[in-house]
Each structure stands twice: as structure tokens, then as C-alpha cells.
C-alpha positions as CSV (number, residue, x, y, z in Angstrom):
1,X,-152.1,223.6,-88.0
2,X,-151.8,222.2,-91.2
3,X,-153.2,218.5,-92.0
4,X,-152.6,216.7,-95.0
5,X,-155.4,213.8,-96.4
6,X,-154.4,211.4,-98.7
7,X,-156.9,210.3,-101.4
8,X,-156.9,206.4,-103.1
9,X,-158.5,207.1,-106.4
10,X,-159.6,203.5,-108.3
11,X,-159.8,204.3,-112.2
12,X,-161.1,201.0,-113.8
13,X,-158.7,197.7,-113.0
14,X,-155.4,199.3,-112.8
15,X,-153.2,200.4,-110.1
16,X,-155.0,202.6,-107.7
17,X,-153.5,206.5,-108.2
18,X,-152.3,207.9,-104.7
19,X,-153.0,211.9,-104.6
20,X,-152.4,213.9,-101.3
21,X,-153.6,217.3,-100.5
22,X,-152.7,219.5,-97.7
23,X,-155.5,221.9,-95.7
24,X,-155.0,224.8,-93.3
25,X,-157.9,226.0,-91.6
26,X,-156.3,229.6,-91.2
27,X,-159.5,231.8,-89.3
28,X,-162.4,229.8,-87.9
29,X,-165.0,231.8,-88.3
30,X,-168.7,230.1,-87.4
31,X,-169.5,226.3,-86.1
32,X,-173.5,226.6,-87.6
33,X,-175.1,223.2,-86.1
34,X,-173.6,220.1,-84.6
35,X,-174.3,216.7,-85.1
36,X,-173.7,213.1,-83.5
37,X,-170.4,211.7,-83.3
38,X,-168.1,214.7,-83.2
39,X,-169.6,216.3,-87.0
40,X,-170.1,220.1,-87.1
41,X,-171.0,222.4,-90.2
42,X,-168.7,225.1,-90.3
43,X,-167.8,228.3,-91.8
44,X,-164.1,228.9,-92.1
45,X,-161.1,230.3,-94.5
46,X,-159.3,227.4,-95.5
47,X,-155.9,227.3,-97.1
48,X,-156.2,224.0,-99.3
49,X,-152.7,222.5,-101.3
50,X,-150.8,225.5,-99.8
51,X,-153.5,228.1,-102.0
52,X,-154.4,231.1,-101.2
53,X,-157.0,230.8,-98.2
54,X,-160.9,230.8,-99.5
55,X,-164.2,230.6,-97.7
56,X,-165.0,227.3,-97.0
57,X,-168.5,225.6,-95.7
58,X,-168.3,222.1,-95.1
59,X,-168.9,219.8,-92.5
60,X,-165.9,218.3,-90.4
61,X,-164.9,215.9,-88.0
62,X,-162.3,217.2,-86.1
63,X,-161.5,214.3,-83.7
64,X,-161.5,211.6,-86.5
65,X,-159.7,214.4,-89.1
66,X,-162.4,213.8,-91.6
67,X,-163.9,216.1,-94.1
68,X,-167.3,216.3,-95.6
69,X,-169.1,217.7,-98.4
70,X,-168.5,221.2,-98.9
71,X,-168.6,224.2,-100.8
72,X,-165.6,226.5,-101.2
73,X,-166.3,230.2,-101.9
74,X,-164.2,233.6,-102.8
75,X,-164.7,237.0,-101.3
76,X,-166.7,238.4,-104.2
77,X,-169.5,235.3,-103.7
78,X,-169.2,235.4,-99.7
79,X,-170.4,239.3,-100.7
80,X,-172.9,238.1,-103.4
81,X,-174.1,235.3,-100.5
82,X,-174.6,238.3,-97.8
83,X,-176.8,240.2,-100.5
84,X,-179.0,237.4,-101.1
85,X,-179.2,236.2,-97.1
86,X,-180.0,240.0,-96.4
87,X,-182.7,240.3,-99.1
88,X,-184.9,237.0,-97.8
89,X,-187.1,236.9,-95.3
90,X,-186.4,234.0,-92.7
């Protein structure tokens, strides 16, 4: 399914600039917690502006079609990330 956000960005007075992205969330991988009102943190591979799909954590809101804060990774730092994870104790 492919969704496509549309951005207002305000630069000073003028006109306000209209910029639209597209996103495909193309393997759901992991919901890792869930909040109030429909937010999860999840880990997927996401296709954003037609791209190549990457790693993506970020926290979404399915039911409203909002996106939060989020972190967007390759395959040679997901394998950096599993190193690390693996060394720590928890």
C-alpha cells in the first residue's frame, strides 16, 4: 500500500512551499511498544519517494495516517546496530 503525505513548509512571510512525499511500508517487521490513541514504535523497511526500501524505526499512527519521529537506517548500520545490541548487557 503506498500512502503519500503532503508537507506545508512556511519560510519567512512568503507563500507557503507545498512538498509531497510518497511512503511504502514494503516488510513489517517488529511493532516494539504501543501507546495511547492508536501510536506504535515500529521497526519496518520502508520505501520513501519511490527509493529503494531502508530500515526504518519510527513511531506511527496507522488509523489517523500519521508519522512520527524516526530514524531511517541501511543494511550495513542495522548490522553495526545488532553488534552493539549483542555486546550490552540488558
Amino acid at each position: 500500500m503506498i500512502y503519500k503525505i503532503f508537507l506545508v513548509i512556511f519560510i519567512f512571510k512568503e507563500e507557503p512551499i507545498v512538498s509531497d512525499f510518497k511512503y511504502e511500508i514494503v516488510e513489517r517487521i517488529a511493532v516494539l511498544s504501543e501507546r495511547g490513541k492508536g501510536w506504535t514504535k515500529e521497526f519496518n523497511k520502508v520505501s520513501w519517494s519511490e527509493r529503494p526500501a531502508k530500515y526504518d524505526l519510527r513511531d506511527w499512527n496507522h488509523e489517523d495516517g500519521k508519522i512520527g519521529k524516526g530514524a531511517t537506517l541501511t543494511e550495513e548500520e542495522v548490522k553495526n546496530l545488532r553488534e552493539v545490541l549483542n555486546a550490552i548487557e540488558l
